[in-house]
C-alpha positions in Angstrom: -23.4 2.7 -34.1 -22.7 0.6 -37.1 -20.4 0.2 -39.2 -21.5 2.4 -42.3 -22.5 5.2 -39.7 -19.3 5.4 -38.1 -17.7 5.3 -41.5 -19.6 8.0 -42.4 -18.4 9.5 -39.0 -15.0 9.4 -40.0 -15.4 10.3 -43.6 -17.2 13.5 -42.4 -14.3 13.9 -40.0 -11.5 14.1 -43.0 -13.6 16.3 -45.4 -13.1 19.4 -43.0 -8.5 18.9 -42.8 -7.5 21.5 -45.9 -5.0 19.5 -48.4 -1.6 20.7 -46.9 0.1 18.8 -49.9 -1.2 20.7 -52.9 0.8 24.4 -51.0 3.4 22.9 -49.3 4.4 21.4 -52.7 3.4 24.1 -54.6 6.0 25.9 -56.8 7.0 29.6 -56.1 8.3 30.3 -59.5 5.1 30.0 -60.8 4.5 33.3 -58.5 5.7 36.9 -59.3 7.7 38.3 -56.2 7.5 40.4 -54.2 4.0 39.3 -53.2 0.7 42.1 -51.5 -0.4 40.4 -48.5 -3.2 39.6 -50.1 -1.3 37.7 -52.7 0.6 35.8 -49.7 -1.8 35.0 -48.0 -4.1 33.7 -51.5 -0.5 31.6 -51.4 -1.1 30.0 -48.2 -4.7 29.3 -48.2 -5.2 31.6 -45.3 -6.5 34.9 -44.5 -5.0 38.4 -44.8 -6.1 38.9 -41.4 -4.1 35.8 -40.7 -1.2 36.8 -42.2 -1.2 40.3 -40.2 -1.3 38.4 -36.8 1.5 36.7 -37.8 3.3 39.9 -39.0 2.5 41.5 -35.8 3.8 38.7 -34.0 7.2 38.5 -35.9 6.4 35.2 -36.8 6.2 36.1 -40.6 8.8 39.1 -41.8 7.9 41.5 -44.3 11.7 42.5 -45.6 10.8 45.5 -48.4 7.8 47.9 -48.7 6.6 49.9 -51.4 6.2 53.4 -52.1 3.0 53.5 -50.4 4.3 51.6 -47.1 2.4 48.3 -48.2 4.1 45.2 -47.0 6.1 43.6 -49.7 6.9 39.9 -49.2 9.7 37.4 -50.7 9.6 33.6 -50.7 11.1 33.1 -47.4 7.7 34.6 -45.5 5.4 32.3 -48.1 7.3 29.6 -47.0 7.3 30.5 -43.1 3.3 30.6 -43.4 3.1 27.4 -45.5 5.1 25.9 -42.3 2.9 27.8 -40.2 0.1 26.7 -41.8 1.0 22.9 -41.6 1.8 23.1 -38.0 -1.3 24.1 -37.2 -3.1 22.3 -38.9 -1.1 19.3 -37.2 -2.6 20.1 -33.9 0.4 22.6 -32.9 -0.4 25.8 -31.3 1.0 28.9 -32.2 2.6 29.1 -29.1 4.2 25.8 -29.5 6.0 27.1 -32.9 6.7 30.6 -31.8 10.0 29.8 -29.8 11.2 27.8 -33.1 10.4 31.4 -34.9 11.8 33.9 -32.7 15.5 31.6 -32.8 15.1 31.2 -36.1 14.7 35.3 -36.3 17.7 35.9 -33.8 20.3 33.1 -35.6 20.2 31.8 -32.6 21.2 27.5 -33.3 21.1 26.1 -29.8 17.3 27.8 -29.1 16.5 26.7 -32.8 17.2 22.9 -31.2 15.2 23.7 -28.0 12.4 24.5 -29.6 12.9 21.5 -32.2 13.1 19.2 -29.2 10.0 20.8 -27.9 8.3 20.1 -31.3 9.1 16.6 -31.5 7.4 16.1 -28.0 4.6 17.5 -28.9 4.6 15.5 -32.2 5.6 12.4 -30.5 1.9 13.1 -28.0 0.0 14.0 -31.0 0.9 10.9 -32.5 0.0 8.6 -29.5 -3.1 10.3 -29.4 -4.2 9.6 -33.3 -2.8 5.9 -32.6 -5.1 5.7 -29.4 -7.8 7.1 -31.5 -7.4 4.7 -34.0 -8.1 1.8 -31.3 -10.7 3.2 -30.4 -11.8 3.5 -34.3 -11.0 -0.2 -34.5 -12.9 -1.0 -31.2 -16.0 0.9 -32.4 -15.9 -1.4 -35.9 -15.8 -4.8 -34.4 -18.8 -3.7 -32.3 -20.7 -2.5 -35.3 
């Protein structure tokens, strides 16, 4: 392969991992809350159907309704699924994140540093896989 193919390979690659920065820095006072879930989810780049598995799930709370039993949510749920969100799209599986959740739900400090040890692990792997796929990256360029 040479070298302006596997470029290409790479730059392809990138185009398809959504800009994380431009939500997780986003500011919340610009939005009006309480927020529809379709407004929340607009807030996350996601779908509602997204945000729905995660209410279901308990991973993202819903803490008012209105009159007409529609999900109201505050800035602590758009903030959950922005860290969600960025998880995921880190590698992590839901199921990695869900114990860090559920403590989190339950107030429950020494299961909320479990579940942070956990995540660093699986961090700490993720990483030594992108720096063993750089090598590899670097391998395939001095062929070319």
């Amino acid at each position: 392969m040479s070298k302006a193919a596997v470029s290409k390979e790479v730059s392809r690659y990138f185009e398809v991992i959504p800009d994380f920065a431009a939500f997780m820095d986003a500011d919340g006072q610009a939005l009006e809350f309480p927020l529809t879930i379709s407004q929340l989810a607009r807030a996350a780049q996601t779908t509602v159907h997204t945000v729905r598995n995660y209410v279901l799930e308990n991973l993202v709370l819903c803490p008012e309704h209105s009159a007409g039993g529609f999900g109201l949510y505050d800035q602590c749920a758009l903030n959950r699924l922005r860290f969600i969100r960025a998880a995921r799209a880190a590698g992590l599986l839901i199921l990695d994140i869900k114990p860090l959740l559920h403590a989190i739900n339950e107030g429950d400090q020494q299961a909320c540093e479990a579940a942070m040890r956990e995540l660093q692990t699986k961090i700490d792997e993720r990483q030594s896989y992108l720096q063993a796929l750089d090598s590899q990256l670097s391998d395939l360029r001095q062929l070319a």
